[in-house]
N, C-alpha and C positions, 0 to 999 in steps of 0.2 A: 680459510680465515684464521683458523687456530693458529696453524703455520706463520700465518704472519706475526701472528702477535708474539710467536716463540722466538722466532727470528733478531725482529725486534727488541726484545726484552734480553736477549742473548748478546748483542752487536751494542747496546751499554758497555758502557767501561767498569771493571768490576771495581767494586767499592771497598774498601777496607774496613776494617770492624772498627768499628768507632767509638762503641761504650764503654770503654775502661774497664774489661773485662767483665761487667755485670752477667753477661749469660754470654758469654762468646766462647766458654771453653767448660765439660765438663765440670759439674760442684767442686770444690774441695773436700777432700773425704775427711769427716767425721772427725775431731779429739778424739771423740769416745762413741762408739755405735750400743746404740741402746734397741732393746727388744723391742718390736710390734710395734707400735704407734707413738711411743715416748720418745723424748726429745729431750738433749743433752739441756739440764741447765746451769749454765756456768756460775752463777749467783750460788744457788746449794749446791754447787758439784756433785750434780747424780743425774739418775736420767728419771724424769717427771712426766706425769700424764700432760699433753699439752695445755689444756687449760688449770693446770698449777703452776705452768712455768714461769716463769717473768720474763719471757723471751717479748718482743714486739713481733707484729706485723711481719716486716723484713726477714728477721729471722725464723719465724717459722715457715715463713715461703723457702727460705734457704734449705730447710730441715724438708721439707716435702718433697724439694728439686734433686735436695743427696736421696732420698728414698727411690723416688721416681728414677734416678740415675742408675740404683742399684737394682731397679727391677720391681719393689717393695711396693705398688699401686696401692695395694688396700689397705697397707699401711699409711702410708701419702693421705691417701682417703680419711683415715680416722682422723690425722689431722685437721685436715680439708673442714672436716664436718662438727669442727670447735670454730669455727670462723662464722661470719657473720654471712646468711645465706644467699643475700644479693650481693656480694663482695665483687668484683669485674675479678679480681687475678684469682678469689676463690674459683669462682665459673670459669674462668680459664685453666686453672691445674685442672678441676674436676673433669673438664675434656679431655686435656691430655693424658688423665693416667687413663677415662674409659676408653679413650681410643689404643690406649694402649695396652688394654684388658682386651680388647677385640670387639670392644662396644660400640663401635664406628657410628652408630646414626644418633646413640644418645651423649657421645662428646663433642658431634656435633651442633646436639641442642643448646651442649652449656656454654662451647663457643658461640653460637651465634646471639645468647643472653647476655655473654660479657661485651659481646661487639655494641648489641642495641643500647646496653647502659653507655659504652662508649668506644664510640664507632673509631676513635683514636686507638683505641687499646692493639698496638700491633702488635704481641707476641701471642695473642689468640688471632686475630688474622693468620699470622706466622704460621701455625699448631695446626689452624683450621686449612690454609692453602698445603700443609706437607698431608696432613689429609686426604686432602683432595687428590694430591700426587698420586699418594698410596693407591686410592680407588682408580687411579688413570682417567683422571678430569683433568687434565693440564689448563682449560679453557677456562675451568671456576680457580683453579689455585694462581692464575692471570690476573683473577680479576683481584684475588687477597693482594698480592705483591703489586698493584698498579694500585691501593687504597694503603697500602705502606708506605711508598714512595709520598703520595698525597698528602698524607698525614706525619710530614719530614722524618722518617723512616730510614730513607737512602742510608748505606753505609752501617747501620745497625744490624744486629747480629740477628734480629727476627727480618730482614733483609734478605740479609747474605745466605741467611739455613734458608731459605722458600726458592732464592736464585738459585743456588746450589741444588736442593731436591728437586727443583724444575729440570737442572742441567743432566742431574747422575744419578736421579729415581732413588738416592738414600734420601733418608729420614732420619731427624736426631732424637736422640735417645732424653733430651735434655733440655 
C-alpha cells in the first residue's frame, strides 16, 4: 500500500517553486553576524538582544532561519523563546531546530502544536513529513505532503523539500 501511494505521488508532474523565493533557497547570509542569540539591528546598527531589537515578526523568523542554517540551534532557540509561546511559525522553528539537535520526538510535539493551531501551516507539515523521512516513515511523511497539496501547497517550496526528501532521503537544512 505504501508502494502505491509512493508511486503515485512520484508519477505527479514536478512542480516549480512558486514562492518568490521566500524559503526556496538557503537564508541570505547575514550584513553582520552577531554573537550567541542577538540579532542584527539595522535601526541602531549593532547587534541587540532580540527583544530590544525593533526587528518585526518576519525578521526575526529571517534571523532564526540564518542561525538554524548555520548550525546555531540554540541560538535560534534563544530567539524562539522572546516570541510569543503559542505563536504556529514559533512552534514550528522550535521543531525544526529540536529535530535538528537530535530531539526527534519533542520537535515533533512542537510541530504537531503548530499544525492543531493551524492545520494550514505547511512548512511545519513540510519539517514534520522530512522527519518522518528521516525516521523512515515514508507512509506518515505521505500523509504531511497529501495535507500540503490540500491545503494549496502544490508548487511551494514546503512541497517540493518533502517531494524531494520523499524521492532522495535528504533533508534541508533550512
Amino acid at each position: 500500500m505504501t508502494r502505491f501511494f509512493l508511486i503515485a505521488a512520484f508519477s505527479l508532474p514536478t512542480a516549480v517553486l512558486a514562492n518568490g523565493g521566500d524559503n526556496d533557497a538557503p537564508p541570505p547570509k547575514p550584513a553582520v553576524t552577531c554573537e550567541g542569540a542577538q540579532v542584527y539591528d539595522k535601526k541602531s546598527k549593532k547587534c541587540v538582544n532580540p527583544q530590544e531589537s525593533s526587528l518585526q515578526r518576519d525578521q526575526l523568523y529571517l534571523a532564526v532561519r540564518q542561525l538554524a542554517y548555520a548550525g546555531r540551534y540554540h541560538d535560534a532557540q534563544a530567539i524562539l523563546d522572546e516570541m510569543p509561546e503559542n505563536d504556529p511559525g514559533r512552534l514550528t522553528y522550535m521543531g525544526f531546530t529540536h529535530r535538528k539537535l537530535g530531539n526527534v520526538d519533542l520537535g515533533m510535539v512542537f510541530y504537531q502544536k503548530a499544525i492543531d493551531q493551524d492545520p494550514g501551516n505547511i512548512l511545519a507539515r513540510s519539517y514534520m513529513g522530512q522527519g518522518l523521512v528521516e525516521a523512515g516513515d515514508a507512509a506518515g511523511a505521505m500523509v504531511q505532503l497529501r495535507a500540503i497539496r490540500a491545503h494549496g501547497g502544490a508548487g511551494t517550496w514546503s512541497e517540493t523539500s518533502l517531494r524531494n526528501a520523499l524521492e532522495t532521503g535528504t533533508t534541508y537544512s533550512y
